[in-house]
MARTI-374132 format. One record per residue (C-alpha): chain; x, y, z; residue in one letter; residue number from 1. Coordinates in nm, 3 decimals. Layout:
// MARTI-374132
<site><chain>A</chain><c1>X</c1><c2>Y</c2><c3>Z</c3><res>A</res><n>NUM</n></site>
...
END
This chain:
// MARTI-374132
<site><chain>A</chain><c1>3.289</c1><c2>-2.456</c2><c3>0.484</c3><res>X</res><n>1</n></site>
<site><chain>A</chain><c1>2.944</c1><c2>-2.579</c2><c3>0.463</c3><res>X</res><n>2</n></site>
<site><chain>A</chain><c1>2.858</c1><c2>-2.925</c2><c3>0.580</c3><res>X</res><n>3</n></site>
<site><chain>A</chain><c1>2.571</c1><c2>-3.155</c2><c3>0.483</c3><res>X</res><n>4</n></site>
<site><chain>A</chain><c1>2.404</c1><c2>-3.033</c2><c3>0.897</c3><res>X</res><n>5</n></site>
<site><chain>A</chain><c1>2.421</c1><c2>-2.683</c2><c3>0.779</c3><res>X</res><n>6</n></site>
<site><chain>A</chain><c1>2.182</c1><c2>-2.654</c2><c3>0.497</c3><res>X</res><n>7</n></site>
<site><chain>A</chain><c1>1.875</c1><c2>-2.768</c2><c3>0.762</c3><res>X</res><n>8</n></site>
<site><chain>A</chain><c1>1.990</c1><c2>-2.454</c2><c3>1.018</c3><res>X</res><n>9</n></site>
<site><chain>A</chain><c1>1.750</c1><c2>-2.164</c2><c3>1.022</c3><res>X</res><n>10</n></site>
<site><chain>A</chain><c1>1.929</c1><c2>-1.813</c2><c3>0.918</c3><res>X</res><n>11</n></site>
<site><chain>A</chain><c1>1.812</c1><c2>-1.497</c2><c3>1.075</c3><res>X</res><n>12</n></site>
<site><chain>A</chain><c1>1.730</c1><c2>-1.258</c2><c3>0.806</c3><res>X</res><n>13</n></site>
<site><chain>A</chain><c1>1.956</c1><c2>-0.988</c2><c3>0.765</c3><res>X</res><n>14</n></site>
<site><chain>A</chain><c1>1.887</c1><c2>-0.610</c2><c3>0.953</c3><res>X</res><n>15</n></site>
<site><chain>A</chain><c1>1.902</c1><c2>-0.366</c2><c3>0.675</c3><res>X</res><n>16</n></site>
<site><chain>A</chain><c1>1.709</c1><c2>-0.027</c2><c3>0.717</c3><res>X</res><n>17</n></site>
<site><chain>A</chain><c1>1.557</c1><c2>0.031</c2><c3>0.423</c3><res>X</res><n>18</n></site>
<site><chain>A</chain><c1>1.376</c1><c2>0.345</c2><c3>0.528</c3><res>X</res><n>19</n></site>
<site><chain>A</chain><c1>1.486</c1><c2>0.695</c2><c3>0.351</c3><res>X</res><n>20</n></site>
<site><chain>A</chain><c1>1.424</c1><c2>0.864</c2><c3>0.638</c3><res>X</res><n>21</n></site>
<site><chain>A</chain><c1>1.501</c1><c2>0.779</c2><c3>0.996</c3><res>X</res><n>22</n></site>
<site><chain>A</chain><c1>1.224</c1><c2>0.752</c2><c3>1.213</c3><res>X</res><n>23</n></site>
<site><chain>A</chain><c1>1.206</c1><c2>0.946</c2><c3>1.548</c3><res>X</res><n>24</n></site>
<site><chain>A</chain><c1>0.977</c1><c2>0.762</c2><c3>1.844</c3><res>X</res><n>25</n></site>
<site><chain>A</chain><c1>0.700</c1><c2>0.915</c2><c3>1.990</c3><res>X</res><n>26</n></site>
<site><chain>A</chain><c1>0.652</c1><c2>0.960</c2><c3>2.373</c3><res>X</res><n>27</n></site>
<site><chain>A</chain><c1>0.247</c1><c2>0.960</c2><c3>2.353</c3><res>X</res><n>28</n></site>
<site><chain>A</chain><c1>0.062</c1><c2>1.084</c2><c3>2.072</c3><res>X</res><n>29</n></site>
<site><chain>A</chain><c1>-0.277</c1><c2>1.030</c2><c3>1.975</c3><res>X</res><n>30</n></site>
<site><chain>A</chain><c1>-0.404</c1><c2>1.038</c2><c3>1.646</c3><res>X</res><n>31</n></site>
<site><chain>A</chain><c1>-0.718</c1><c2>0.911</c2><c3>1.433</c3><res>X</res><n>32</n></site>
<site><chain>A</chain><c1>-0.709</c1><c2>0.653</c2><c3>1.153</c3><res>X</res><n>33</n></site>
<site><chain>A</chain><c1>-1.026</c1><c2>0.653</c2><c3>0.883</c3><res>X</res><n>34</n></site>
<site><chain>A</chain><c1>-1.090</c1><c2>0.495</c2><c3>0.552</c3><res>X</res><n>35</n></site>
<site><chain>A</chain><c1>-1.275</c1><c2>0.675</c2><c3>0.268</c3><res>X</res><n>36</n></site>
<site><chain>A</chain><c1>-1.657</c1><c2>0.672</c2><c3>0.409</c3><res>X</res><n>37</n></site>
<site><chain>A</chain><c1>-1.541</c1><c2>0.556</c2><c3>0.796</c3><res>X</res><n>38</n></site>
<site><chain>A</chain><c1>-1.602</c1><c2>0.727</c2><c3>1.060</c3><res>X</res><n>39</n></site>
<site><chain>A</chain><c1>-1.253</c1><c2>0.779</c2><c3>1.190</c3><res>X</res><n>40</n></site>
<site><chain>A</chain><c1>-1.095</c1><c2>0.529</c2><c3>1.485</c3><res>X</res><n>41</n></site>
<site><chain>A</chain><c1>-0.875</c1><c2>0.636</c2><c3>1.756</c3><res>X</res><n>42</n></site>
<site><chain>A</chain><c1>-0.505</c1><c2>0.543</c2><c3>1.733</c3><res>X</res><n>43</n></site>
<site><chain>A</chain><c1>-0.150</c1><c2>0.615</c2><c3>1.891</c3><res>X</res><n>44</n></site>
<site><chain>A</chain><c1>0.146</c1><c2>0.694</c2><c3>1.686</c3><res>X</res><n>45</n></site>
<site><chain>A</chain><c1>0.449</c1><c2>0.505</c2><c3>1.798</c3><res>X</res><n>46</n></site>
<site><chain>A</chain><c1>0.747</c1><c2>0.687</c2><c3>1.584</c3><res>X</res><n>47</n></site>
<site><chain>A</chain><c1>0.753</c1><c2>0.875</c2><c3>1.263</c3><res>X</res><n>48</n></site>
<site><chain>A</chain><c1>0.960</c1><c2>0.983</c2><c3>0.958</c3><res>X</res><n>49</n></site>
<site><chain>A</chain><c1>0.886</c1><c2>1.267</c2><c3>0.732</c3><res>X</res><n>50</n></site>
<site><chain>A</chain><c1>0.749</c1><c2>0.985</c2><c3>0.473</c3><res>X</res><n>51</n></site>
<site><chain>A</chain><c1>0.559</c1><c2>0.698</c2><c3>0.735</c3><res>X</res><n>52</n></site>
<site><chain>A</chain><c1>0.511</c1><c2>0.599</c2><c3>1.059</c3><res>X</res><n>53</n></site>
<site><chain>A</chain><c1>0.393</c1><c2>0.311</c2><c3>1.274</c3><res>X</res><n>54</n></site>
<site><chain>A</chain><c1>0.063</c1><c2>0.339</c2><c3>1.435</c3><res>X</res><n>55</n></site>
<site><chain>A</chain><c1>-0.123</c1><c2>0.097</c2><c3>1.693</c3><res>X</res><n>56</n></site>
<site><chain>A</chain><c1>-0.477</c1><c2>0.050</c2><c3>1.647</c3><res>X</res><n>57</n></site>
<site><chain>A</chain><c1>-0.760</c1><c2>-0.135</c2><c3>1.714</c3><res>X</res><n>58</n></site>
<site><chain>A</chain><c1>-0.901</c1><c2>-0.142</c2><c3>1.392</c3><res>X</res><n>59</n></site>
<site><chain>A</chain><c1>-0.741</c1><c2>-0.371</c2><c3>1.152</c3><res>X</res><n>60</n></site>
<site><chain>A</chain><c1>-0.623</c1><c2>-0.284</c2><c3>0.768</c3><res>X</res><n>61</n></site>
<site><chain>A</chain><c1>-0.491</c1><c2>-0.478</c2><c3>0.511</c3><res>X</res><n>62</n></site>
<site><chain>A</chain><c1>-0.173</c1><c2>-0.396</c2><c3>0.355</c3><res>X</res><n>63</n></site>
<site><chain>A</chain><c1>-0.211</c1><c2>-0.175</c2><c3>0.023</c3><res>X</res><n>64</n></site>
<site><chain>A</chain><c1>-0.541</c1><c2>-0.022</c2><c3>0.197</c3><res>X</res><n>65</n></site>
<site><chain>A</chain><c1>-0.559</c1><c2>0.384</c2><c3>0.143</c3><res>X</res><n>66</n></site>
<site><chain>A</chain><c1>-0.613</c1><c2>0.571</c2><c3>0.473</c3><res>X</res><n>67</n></site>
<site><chain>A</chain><c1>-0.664</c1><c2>0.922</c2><c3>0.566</c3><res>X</res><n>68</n></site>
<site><chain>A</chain><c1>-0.467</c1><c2>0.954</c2><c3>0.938</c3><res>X</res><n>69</n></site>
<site><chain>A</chain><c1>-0.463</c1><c2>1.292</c2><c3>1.135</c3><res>X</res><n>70</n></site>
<site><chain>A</chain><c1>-0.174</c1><c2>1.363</c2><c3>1.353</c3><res>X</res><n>71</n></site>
<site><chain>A</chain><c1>-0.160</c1><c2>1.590</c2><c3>1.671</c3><res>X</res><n>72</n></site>
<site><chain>A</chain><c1>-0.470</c1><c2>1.757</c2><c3>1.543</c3><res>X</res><n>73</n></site>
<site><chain>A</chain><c1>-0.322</c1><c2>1.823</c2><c3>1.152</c3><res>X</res><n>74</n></site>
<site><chain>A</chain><c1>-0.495</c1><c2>1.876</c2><c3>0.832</c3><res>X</res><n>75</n></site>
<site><chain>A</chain><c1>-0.554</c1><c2>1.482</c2><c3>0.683</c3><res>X</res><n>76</n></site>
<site><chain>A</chain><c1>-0.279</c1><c2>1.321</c2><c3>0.574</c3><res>X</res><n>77</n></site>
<site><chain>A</chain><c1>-0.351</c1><c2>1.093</c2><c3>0.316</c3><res>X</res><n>78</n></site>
<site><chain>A</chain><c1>-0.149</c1><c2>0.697</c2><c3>0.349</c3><res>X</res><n>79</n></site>
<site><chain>A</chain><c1>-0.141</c1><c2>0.340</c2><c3>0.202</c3><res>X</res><n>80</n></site>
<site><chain>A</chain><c1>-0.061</c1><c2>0.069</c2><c3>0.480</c3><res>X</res><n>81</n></site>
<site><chain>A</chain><c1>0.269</c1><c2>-0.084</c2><c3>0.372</c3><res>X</res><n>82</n></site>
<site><chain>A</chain><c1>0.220</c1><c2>-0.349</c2><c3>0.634</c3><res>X</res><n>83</n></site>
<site><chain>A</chain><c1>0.024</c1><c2>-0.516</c2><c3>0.903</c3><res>X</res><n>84</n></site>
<site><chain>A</chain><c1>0.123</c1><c2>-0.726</c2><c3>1.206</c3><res>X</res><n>85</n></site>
<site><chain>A</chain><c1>-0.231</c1><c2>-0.762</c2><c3>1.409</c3><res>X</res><n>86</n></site>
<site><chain>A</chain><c1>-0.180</c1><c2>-0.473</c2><c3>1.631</c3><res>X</res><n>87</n></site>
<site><chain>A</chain><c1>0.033</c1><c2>-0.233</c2><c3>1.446</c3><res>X</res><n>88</n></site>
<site><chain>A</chain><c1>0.031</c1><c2>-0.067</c2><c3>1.120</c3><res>X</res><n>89</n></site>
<site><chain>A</chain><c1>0.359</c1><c2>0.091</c2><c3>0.907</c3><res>X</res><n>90</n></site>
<site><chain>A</chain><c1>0.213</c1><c2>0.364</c2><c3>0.676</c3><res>X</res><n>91</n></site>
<site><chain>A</chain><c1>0.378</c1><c2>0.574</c2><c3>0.370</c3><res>X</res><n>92</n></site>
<site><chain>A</chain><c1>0.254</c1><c2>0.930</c2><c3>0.320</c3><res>X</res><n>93</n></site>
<site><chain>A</chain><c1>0.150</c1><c2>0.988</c2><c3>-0.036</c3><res>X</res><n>94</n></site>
<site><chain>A</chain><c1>0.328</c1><c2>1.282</c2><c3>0.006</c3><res>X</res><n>95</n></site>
<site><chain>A</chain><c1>0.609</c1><c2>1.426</c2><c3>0.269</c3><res>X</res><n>96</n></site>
<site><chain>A</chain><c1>0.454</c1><c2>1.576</c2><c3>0.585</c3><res>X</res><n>97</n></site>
<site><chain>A</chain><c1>0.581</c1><c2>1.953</c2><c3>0.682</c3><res>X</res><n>98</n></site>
<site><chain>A</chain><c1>0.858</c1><c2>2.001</c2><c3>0.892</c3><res>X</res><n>99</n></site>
<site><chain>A</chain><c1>0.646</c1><c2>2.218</c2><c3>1.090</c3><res>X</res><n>100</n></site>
<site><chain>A</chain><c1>0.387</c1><c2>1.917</c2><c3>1.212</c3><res>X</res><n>101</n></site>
<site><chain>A</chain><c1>0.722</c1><c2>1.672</c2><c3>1.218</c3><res>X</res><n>102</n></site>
<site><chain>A</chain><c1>0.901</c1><c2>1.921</c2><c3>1.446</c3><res>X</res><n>103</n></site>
<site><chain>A</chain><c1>0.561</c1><c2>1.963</c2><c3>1.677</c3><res>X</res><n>104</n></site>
<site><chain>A</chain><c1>0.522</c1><c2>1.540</c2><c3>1.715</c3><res>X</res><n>105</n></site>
<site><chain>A</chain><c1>0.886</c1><c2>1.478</c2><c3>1.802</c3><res>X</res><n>106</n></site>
<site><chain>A</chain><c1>1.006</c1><c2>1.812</c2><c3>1.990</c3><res>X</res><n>107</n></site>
<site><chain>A</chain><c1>1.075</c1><c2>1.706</c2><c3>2.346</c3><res>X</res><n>108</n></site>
<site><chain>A</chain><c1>1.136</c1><c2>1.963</c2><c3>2.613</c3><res>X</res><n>109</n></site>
<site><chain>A</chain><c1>1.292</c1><c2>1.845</c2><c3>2.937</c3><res>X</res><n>110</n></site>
END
């Protein structure tokens, strides 16, 4: 039952993963972030998913922004930032990246 003290308390927002994919973290990785014309900036990817990933950079970029990252040394991937929080950036692949690269990035041998 709600009393007249609870409608000033501050609610956590709810955890839901909305992802498609899970995403798998990265030990160390490096990888270079450029927008069309740039010359490309250095990077590290911090996990991945066959559709995004989170990357730290230096560089900053604006949510909706249109990217062109390459991974581990891969063709360019083309990306739109989904979001921004000052030192890291979530991006969504335009399309699915192989299995082949995603197996390479996350494959760790003990």
């Amino acid at each position: 039952m709600a009393t007249k003290f609870s409608q000033y308390r501050k609610v956590a927002p709810a955890l839901v993963e909305q992802r498609s994919a899970p995403r798998h973290p990265i030990l160390v990785s490096r990888a270079s972030v450029r927008k069309q014309g740039d010359t490309p900036a250095e990077a590290t990817l911090r996990d991945l998913s066959v559709y995004g990933c989170r990357l730290a950079c230096a560089t900053g970029h604006d949510q909706g922004e249109r990217l062109w990252l390459r991974l581990h040394g891969s063709l360019p991937i083309a990306a739109t930032v989904v979001w921004n929080d000052g030192g890291h950036i979530g991006c969504r692949f335009d399309a699915p990246i192989e299995r082949s690269l995603m197996r390479a990035l996350t494959l760790v041998i003990c």
